[in-house]
N, C-alpha and C positions, 0 to 999 in steps of 0.2 A: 494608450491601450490598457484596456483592464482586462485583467488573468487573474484566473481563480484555478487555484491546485486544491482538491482534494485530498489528503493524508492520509494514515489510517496507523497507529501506532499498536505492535505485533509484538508477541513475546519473543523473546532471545529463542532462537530454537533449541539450545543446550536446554532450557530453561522449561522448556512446553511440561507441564503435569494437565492431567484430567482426573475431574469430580468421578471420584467412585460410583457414588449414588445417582448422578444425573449424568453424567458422560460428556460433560460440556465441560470446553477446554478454563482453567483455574490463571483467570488475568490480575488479580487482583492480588499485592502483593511480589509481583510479577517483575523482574526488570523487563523493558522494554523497547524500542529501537524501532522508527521510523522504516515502514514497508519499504524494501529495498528501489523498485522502481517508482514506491511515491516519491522517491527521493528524489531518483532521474528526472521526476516528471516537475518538481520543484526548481532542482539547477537549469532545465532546460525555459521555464519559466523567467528565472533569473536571467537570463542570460538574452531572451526574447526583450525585457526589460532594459537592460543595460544598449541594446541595439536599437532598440525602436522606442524607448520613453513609455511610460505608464507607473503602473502600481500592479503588485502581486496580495492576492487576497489568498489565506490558505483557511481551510475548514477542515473539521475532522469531527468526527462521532466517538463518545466511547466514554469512559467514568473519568473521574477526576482526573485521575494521575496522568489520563492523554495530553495535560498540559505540559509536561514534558517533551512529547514530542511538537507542540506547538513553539515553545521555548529554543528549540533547536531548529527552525524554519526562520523563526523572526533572526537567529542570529547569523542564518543564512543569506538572507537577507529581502526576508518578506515584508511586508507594508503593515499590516492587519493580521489578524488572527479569532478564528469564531472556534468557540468549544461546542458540540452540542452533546450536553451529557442531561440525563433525566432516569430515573430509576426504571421509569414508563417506557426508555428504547428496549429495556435489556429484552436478548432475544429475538432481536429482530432479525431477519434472513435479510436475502439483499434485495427483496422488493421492498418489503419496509424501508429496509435503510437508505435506498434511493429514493421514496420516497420524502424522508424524516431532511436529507440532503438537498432536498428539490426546494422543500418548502422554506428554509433555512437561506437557500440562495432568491427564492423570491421576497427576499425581505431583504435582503443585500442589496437587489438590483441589477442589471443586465450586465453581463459579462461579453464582451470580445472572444475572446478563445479561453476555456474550460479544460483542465489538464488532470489526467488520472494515472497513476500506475497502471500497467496491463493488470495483474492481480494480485493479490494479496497475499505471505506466505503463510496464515494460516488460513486462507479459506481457499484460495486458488479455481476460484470460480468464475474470475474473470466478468462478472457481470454487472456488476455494481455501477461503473464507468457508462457503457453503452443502454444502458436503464434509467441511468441520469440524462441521458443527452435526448432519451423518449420521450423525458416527462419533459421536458424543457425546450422541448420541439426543434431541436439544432439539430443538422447533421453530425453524423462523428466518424471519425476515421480512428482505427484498430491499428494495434500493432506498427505501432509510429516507431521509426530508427534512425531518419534525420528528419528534418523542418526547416523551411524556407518560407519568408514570409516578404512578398513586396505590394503593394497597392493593397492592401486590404484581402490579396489573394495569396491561402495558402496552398504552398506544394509539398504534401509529404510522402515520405519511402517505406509502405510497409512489409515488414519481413515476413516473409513466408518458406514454409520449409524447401529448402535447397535453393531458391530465388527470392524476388523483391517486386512488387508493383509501385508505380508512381501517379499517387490521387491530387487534384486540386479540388478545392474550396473555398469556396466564402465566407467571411467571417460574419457572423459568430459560428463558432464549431468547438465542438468535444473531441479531444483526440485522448487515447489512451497511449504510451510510451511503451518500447521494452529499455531492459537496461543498454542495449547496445549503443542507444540514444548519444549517451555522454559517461564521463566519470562526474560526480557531483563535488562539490568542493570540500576541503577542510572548514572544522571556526578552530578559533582562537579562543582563551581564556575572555580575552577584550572584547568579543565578537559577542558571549555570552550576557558578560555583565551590561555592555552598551545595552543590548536588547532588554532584559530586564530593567534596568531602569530607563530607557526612553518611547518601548513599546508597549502595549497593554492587549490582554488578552479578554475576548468579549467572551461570556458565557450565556448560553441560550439552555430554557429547557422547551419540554412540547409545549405550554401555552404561550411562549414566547415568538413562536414560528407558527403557531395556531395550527397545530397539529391532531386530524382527529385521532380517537383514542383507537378506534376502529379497524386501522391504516398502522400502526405502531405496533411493537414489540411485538409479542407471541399470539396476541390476537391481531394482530396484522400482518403474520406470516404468510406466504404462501405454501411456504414448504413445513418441513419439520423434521428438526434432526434427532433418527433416534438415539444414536449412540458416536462416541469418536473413540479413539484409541490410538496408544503409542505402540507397536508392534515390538512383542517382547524379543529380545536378542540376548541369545543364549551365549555365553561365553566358554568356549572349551579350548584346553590348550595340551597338546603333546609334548612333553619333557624327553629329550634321545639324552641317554644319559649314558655312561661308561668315556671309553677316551674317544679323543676329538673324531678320530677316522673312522671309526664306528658308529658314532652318533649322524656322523655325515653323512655317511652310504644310508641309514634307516632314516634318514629325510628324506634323501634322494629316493626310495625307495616307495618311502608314503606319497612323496609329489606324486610320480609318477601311476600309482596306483590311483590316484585323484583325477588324473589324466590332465594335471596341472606343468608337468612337462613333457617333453617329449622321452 
């Protein structure tokens, strides 16, 4: 079986700054960490792998240093690995990028079952996934929380708020993950270095994947973002000062004016 996880490597959130002058979040320089449910949506890959036999193909969009987060997949224990970075993406919203993604996997070749995080934590748009499974004519099933897979037929559990439905499909399919899915595994120092030196990581730009210019980055947008922001958080704090049993009561006192206790 062949599995293809799409990735998406996201800044630390302690970490998130924004461009004063453009308002687009500052990745560059950036530590960085693997979208949390691409994560799920890779172990649960792995692990479809280890059951049923195949290859795990991982891809990801984004500048150089997303090889990091591809370096941490291979030592996961993925097969392959494709970068697609080009100066030509930046900016792209998530039609472009499901496009830029689409094209990338037609030069791959036909995948079995296609795996996405439900969404990303800094864009949380959730679109990206069931965009890709458009252009690539597959059904796709949302909000995946287990996976069963026998004859070529999948049955998965999607979560929904306060319950769960249960879909089947044919393979090939797109499912998107949430974290509920799995816990993802550790690596090892050995898990790192094996990967670097026995796996190789492909780099692709647009004319690599014959991408038109048209369809790409900020002239291929459909949206346009004008602004983003870190919501300022003001820090104030009350000193009760004198001895302890006074300081006590004009806490209790403040709580309760707060209508923080009873």
């Amino acid at each position: 079986m062949e599995i293809l996880v799409c990735i998406k490597q996201v800044p630390a959130s302690s970490e998130v700054k924004v461009d004063s002058q453009t308002g687009a979040l500052i990745r560059e320089s950036v530590s960085g960490i693997i979208n949390p449910t691409d994560r799920n949506a890779l172990e649960e890959s792995l692990r479809l792998k280890a059951k049923h036999g195949g290859n795990v193909t991982v891809l990801t969009m984004g500048p150089q240093q997303a090889e990091e987060a591809l370096r941490e997949a291979l030592a996961m224990g993925a097969d392959k690995a494709v970068l697609l970075t080009d100066r030509l993406f930046a900016g792209s919203d998530t039609a472009a990028t499901s496009y830029i993604l689409w094209k990338a996997v037609q030069k791959l070749g036909k995948f079995d079952l296609t795996l996405c995080g439900r969404e990303s934590t800094d864009g949380v748009t959730a679109q990206v996934g069931p965009q890709l499974a458009e252009l690539l004519g597959i059904p796709q099933i949302t909000f995946v929380r287990k996976i069963e897979l026998k004859d070529g037929v999948l049955r998965a559990e999607r979560g929904l708020k306060g319950a769960f439905e249960t879909v089947e499909g044919n393979l090939p399919l797109l499912l998107t993950v949430n974290k509920e899915i799995n816990i993802s595994r550790e690596i090892t120092i050995d898990d790192i270095l094996t990967a670097c030196r026995e796996k190789e990581i492909i780099s692709w730009g647009a004319d690599d994947i014959g991408a038109e210019r048209s369809k790409i980055g900020l002239e291929g947008s459909l949206t346009v973002m004008l602004r983003s922001y870190i919501p300022a958080r003001e820090k104030k704090g009350v000193i009760f000062a004198g001895p302890v049993k006074d300081a006590v009561r004009d806490l209790v006192q403040e709580l309760r004016k707060k209508q923080l206790i009873p």
